[in-house]
N, CA, C and O atoms as a Tinker XYZ file with bonds, in Angstrom:
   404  protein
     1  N     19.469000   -5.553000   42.857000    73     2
     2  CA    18.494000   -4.955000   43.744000    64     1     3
     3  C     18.910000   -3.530000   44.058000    63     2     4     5
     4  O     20.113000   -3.300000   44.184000    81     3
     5  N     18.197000   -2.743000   44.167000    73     3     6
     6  CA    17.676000   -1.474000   44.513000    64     5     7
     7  C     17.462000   -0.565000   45.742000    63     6     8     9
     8  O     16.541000   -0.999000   46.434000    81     7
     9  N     17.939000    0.391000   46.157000    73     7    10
    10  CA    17.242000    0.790000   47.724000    64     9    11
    11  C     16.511000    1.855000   47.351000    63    10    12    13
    12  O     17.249000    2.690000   46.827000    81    11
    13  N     15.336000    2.210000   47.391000    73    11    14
    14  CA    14.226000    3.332000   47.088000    64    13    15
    15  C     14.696000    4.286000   48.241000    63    14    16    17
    16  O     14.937000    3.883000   49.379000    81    15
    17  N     14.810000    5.669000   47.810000    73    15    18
    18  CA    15.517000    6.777000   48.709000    64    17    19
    19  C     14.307000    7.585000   48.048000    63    18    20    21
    20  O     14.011000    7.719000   46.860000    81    19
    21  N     13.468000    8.274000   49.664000    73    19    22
    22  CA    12.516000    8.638000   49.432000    64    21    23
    23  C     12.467000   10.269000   50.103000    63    22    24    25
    24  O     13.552000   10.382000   50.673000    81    23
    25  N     11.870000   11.258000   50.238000    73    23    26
    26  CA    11.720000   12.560000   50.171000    64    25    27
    27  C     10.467000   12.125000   51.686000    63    26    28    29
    28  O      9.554000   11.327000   51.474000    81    27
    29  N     10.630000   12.721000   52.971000    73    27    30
    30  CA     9.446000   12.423000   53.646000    64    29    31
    31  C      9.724000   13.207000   54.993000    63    30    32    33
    32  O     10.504000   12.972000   55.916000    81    31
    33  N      8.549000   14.514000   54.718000    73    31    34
    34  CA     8.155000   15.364000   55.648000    64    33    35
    35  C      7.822000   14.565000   57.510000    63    34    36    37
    36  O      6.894000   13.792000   57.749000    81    35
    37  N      8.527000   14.893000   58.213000    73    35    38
    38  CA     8.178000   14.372000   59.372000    64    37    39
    39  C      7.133000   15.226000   59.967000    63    38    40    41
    40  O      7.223000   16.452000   59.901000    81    39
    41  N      6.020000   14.559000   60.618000    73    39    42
    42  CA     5.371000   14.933000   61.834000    64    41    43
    43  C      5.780000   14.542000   63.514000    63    42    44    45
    44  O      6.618000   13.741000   63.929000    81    43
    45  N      5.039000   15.251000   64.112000    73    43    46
    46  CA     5.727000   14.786000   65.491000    64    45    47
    47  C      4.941000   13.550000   66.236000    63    46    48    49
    48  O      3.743000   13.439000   66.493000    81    47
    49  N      6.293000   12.458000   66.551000    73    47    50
    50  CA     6.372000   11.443000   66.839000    64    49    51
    51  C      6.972000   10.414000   66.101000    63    50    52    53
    52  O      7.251000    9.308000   66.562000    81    51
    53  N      7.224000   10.894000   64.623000    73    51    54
    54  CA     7.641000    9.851000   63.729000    64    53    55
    55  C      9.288000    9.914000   63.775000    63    54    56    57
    56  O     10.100000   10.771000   64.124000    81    55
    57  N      9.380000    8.476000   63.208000    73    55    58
    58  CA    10.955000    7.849000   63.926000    64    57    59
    59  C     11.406000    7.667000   62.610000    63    58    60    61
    60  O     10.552000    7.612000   61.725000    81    59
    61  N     12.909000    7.537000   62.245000    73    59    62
    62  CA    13.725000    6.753000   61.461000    64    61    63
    63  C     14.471000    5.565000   61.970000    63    62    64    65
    64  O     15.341000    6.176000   62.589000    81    63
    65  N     14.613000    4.931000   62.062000    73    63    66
    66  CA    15.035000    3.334000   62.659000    64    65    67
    67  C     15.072000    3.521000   64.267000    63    66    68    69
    68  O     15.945000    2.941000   64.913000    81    67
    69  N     14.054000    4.388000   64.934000    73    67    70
    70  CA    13.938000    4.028000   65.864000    64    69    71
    71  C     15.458000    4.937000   66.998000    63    70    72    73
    72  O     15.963000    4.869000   68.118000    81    71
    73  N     15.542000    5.472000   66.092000    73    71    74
    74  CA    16.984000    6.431000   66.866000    64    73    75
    75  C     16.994000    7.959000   66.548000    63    74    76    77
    76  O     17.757000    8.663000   67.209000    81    75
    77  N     16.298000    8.464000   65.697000    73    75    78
    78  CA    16.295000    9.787000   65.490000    64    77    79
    79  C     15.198000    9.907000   64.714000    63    78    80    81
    80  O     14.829000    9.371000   63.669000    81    79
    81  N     14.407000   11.354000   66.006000    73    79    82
    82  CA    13.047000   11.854000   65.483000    64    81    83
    83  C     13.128000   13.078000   64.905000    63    82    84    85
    84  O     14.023000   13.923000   64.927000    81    83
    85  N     11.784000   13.041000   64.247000    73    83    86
    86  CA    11.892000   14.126000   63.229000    64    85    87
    87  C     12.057000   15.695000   63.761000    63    86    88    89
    88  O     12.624000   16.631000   63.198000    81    87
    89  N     11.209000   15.649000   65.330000    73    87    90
    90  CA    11.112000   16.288000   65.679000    64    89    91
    91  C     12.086000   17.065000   66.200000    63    90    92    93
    92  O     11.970000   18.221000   66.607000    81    91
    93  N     13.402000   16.138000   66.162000    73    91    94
    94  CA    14.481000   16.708000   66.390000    64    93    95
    95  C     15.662000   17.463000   65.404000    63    94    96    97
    96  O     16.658000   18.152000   65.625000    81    95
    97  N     15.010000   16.962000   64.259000    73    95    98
    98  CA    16.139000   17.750000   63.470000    64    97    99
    99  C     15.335000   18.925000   62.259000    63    98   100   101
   100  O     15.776000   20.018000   61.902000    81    99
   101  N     14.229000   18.341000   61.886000    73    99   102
   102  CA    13.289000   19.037000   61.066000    64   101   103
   103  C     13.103000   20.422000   61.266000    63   102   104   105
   104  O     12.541000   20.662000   62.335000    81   103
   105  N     13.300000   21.094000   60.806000    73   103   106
   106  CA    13.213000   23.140000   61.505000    64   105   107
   107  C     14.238000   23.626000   62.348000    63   106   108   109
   108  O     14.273000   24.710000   62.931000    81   107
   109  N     15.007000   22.780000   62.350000    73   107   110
   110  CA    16.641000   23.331000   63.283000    64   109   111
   111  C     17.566000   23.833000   62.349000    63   110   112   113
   112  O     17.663000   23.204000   61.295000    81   111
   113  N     18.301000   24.881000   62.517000    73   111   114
   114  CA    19.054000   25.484000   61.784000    64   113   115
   115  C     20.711000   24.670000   61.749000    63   114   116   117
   116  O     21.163000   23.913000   62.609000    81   115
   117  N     21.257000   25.040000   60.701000    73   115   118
   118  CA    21.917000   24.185000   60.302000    64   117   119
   119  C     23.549000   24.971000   60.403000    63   118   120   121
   120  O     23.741000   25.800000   59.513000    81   119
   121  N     24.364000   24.826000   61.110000    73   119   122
   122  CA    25.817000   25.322000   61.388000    64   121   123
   123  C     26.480000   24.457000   60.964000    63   122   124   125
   124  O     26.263000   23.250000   60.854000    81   123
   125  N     27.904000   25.494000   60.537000    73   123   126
   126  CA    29.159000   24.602000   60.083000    64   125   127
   127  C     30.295000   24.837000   61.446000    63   126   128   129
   128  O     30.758000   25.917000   61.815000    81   127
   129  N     30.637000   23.082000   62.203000    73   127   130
   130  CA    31.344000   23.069000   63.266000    64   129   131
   131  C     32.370000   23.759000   63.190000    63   130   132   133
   132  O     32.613000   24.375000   64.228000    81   131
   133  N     33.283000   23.945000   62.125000    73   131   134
   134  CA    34.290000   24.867000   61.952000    64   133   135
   135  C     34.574000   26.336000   62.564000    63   134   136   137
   136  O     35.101000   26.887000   63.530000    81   135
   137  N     33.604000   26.712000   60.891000    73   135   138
   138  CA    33.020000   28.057000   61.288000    64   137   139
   139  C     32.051000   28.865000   61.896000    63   138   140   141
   140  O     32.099000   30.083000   62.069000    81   139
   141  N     30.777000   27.728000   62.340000    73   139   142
   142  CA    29.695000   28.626000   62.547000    64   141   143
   143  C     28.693000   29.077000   61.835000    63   142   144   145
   144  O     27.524000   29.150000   62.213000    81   143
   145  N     29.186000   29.432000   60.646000    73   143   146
   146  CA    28.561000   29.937000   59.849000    64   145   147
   147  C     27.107000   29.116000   59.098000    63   146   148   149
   148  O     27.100000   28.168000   58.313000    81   147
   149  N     26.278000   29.671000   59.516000    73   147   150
   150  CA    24.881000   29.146000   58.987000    64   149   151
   151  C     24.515000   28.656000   57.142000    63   150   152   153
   152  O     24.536000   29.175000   56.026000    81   151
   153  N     24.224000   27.440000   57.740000    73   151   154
   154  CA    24.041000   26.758000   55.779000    64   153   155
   155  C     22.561000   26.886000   56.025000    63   154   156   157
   156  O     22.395000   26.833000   54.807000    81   155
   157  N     21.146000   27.024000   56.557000    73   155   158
   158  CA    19.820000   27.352000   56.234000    64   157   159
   159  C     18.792000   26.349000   57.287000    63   158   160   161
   160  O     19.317000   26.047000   58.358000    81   159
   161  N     18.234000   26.143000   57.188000    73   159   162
   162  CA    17.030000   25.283000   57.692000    64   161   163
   163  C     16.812000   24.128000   57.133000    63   162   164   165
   164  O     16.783000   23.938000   55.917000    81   163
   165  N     16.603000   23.080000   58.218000    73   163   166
   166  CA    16.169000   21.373000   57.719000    64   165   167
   167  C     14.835000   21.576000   57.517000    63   166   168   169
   168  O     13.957000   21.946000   58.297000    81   167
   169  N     14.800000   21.222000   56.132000    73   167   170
   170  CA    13.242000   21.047000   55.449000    64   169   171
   171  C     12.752000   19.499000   55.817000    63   170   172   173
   172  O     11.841000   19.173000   56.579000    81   171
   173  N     13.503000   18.777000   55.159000    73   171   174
   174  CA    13.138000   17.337000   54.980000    64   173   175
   175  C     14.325000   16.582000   54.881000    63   174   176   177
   176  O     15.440000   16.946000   54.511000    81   175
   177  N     13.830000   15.201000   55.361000    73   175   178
   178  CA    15.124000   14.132000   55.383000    64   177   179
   179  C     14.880000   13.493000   54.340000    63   178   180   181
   180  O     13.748000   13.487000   53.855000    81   179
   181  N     16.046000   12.741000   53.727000    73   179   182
   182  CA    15.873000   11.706000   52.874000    64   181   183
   183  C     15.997000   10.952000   53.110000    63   182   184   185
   184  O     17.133000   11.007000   53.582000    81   183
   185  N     15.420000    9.267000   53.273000    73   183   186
   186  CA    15.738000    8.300000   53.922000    64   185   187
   187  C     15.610000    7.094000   53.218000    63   186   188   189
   188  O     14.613000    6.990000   52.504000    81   187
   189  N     16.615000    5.910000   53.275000    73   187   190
   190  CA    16.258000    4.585000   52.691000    64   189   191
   191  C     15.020000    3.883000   53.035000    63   190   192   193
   192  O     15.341000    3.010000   53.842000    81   191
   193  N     13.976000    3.850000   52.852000    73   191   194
   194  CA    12.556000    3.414000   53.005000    64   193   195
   195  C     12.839000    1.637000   53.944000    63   194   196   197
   196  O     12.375000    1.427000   55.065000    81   195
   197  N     13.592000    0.685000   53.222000    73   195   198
   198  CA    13.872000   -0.404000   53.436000    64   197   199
   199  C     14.579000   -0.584000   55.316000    63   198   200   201
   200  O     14.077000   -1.261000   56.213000    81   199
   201  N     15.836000    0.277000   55.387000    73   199   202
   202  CA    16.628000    0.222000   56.272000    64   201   203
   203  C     16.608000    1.327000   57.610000    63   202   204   205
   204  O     17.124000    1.260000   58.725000    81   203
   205  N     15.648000    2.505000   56.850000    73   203   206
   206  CA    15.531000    3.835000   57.930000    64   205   207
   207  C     16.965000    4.385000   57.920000    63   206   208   209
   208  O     17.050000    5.405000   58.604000    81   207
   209  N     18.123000    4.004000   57.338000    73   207   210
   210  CA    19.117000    5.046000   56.613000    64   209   211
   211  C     18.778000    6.447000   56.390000    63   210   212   213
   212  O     17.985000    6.722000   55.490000    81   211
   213  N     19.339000    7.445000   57.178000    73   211   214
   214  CA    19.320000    8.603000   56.638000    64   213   215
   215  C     20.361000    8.694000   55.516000    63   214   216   217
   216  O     21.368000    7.988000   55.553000    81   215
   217  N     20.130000    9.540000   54.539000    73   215   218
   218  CA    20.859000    9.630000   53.445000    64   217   219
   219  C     21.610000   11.271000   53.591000    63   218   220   221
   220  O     22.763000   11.669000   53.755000    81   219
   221  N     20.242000   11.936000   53.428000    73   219   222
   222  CA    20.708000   13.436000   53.350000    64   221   223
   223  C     19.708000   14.299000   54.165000    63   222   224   225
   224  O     18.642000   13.864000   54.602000    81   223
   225  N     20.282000   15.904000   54.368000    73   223   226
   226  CA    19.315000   16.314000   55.111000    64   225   227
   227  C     18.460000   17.575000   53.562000    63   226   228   229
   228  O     19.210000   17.535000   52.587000    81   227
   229  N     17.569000   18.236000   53.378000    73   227   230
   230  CA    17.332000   18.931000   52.547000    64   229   231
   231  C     17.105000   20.145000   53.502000    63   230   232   233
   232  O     16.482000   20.175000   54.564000    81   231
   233  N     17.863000   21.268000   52.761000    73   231   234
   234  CA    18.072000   22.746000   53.321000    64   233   235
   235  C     16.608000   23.510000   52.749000    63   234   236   237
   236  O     16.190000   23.421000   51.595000    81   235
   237  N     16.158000   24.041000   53.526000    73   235   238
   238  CA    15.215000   25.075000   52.957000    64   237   239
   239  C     15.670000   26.567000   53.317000    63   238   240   241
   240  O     16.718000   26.805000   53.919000    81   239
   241  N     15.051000   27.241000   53.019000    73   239   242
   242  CA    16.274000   28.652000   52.920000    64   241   243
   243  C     17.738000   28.463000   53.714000    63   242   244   245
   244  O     18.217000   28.334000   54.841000    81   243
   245  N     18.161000   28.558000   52.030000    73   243   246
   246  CA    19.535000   28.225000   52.070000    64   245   247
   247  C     20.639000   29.207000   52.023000    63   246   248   249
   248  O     20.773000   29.858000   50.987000    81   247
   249  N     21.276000   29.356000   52.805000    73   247   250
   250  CA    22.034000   30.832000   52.660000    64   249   251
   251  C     22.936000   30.735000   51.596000    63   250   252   253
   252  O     23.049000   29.712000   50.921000    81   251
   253  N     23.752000   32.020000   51.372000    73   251   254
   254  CA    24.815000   32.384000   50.514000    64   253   255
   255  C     25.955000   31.330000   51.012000    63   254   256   257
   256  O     26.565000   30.790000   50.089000    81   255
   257  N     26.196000   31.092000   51.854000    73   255   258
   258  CA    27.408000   30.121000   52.077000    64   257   259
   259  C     26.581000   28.652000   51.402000    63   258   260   261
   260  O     26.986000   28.206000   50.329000    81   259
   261  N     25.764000   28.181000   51.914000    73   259   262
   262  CA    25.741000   26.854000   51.568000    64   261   263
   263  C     25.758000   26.797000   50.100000    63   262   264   265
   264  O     26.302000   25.872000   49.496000    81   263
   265  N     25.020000   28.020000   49.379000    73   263   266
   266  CA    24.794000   27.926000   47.584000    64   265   267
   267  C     26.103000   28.342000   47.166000    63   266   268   269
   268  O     26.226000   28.487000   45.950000    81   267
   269  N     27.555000   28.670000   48.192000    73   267   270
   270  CA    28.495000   28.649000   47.293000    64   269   271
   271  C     29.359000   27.130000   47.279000    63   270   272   273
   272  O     30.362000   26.931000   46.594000    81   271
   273  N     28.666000   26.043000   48.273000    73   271   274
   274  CA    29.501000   25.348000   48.295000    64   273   275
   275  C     29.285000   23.741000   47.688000    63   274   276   277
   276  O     29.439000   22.665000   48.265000    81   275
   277  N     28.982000   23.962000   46.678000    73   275   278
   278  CA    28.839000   22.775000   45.406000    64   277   279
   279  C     27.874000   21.766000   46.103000    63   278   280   281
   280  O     28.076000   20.562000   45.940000    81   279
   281  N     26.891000   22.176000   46.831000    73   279   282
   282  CA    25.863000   21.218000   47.562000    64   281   283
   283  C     24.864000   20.146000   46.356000    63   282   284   285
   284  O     24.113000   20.597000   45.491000    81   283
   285  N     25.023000   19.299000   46.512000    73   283   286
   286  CA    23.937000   18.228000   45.636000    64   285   287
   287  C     22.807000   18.516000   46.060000    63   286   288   289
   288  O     22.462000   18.611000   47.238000    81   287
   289  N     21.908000   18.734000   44.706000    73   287   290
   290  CA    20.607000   19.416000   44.710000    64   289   291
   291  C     19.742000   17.785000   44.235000    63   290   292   293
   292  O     20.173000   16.854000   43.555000    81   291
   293  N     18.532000   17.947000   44.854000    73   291   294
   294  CA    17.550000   16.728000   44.469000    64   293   295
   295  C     16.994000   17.103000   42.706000    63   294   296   297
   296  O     17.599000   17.815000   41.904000    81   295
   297  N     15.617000   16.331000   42.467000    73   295   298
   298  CA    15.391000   16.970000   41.783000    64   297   299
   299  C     14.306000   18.042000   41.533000    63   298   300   301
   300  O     13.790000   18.184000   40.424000    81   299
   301  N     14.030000   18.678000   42.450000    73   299   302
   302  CA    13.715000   20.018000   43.124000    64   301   303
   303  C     14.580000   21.034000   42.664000    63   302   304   305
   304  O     14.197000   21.991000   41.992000    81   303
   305  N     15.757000   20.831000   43.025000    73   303   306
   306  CA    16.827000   21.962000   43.038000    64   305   307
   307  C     16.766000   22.154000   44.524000    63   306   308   309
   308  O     16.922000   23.343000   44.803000    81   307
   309  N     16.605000   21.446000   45.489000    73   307   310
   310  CA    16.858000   21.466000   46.874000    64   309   311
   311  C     18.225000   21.554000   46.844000    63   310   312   313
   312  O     19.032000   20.950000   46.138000    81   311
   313  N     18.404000   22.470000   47.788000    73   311   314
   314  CA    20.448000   21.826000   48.454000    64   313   315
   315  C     19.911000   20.736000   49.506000    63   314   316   317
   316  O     18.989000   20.714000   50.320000    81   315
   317  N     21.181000   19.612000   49.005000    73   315   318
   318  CA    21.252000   19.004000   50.036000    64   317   319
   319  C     22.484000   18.677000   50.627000    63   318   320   321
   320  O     23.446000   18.725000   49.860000    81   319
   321  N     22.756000   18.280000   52.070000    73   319   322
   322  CA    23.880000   17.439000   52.909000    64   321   323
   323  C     23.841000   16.377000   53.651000    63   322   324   325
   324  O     23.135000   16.023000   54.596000    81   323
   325  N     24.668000   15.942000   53.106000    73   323   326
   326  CA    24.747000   14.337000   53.576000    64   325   327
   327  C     25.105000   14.103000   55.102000    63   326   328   329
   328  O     25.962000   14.515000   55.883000    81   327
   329  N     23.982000   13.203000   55.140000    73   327   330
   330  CA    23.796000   13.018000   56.816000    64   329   331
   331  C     25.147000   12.338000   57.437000    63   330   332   333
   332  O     25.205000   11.957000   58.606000    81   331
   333  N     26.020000   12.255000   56.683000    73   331   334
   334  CA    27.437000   11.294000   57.077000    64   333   335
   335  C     28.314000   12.643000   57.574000    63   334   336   337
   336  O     29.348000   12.550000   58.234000    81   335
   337  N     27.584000   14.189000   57.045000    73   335   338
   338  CA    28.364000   15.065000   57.397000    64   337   339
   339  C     28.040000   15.503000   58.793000    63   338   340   341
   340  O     28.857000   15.959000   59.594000    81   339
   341  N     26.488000   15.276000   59.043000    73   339   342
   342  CA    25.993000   15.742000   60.841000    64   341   343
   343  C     27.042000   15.154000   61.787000    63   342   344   345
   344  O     27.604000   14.059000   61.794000    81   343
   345  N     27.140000   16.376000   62.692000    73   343   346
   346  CA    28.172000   15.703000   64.004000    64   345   347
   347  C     27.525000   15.935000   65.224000    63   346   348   349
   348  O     28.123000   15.727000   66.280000    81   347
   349  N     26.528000   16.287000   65.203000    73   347   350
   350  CA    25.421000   16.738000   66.539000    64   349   351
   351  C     23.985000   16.880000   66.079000    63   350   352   353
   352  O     23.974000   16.907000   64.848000    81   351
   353  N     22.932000   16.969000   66.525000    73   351   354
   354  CA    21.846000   17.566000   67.110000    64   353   355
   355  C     21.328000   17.746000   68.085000    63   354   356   357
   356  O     20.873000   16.741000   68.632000    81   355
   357  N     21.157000   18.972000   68.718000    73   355   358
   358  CA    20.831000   19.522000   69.949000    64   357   359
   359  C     19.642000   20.842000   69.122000    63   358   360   361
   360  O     18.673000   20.754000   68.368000    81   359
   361  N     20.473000   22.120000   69.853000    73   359   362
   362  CA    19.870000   23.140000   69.257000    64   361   363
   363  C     19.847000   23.255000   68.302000    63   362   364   365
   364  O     18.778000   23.667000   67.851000    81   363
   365  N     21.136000   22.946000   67.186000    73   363   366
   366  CA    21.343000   23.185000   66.111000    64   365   367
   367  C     21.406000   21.961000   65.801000    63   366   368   369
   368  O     21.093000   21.105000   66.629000    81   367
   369  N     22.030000   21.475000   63.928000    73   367   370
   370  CA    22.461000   20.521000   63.523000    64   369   371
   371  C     23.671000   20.806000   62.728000    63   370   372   373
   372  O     23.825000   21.278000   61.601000    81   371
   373  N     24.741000   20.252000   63.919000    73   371   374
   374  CA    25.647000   20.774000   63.446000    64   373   375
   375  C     26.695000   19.832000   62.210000    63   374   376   377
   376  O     26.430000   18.648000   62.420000    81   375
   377  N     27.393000   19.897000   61.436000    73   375   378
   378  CA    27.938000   19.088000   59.933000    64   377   379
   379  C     29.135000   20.155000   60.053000    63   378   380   381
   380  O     29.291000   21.307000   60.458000    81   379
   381  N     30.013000   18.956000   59.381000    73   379   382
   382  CA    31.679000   19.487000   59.225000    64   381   383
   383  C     31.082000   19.542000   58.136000    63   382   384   385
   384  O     30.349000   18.766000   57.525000    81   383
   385  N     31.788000   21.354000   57.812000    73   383   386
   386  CA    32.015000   21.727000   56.544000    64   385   387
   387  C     32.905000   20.875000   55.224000    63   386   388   389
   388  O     32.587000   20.546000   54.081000    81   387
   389  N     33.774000   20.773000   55.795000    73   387   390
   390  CA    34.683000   20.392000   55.076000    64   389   391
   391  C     34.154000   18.988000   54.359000    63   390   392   393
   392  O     34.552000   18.852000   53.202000    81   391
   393  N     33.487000   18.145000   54.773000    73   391   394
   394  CA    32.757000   16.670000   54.401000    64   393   395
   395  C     31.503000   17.009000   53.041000    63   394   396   397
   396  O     31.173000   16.330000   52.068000    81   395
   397  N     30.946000   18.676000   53.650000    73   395   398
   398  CA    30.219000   18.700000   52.424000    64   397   399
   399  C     30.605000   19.467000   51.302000    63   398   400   401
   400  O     29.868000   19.969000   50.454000    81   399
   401  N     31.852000   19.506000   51.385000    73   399   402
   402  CA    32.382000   20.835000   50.318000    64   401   403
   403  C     33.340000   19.820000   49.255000    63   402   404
   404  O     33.940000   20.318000   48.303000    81   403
């Protein structure tokens, strides 16, 4: 068996298992806790359809730091980071560098 990992634009009000809305991370800019330094904008989440698993987050303008740092691209050519790397959302969404490098 299989888990279908799907590409899916949030609108406002829509949930992933009921613990994190879209509205909260979707268009928030994306910092590295370390440094600070800006990896681009949350385009879209990727999520296990079955379980509401976030998988990854997808960067839309993506800066020079994040395209130097060996980011897994969909098949878009999206950068992406793995939601195992987020350590906050508030203003920002913030991810240890070091987890996605």
């Amino acid at each position: 068996m299989f888990a279908l990992i799907i590409n899916y634009s949030f609108k406002k009000g829509d949930t992933v298992a009921g613990r994190v809305s879209g509205k909260d991370i979707v268009g928030k800019i994306v910092i590295s806790e370390e440094s600070g330094r800006k990896f681009g904008i949350v385009g879209d989440v990727n999520f296990i359809t079955e379980s509401g698993e976030l998988m990854n987050l997808v960067l839309e303008e993506p800066t020079k730091v994040a395209q130097e740092n060996n980011l897994s691209q969909d098949d878009d050519g999206r950068l992406l980071i793995p939601f195992s790397a987020v350590k906050a959302v508030g203003e920002f969404v913030v991810i240890s560098e070091k987890e996605v490098s």
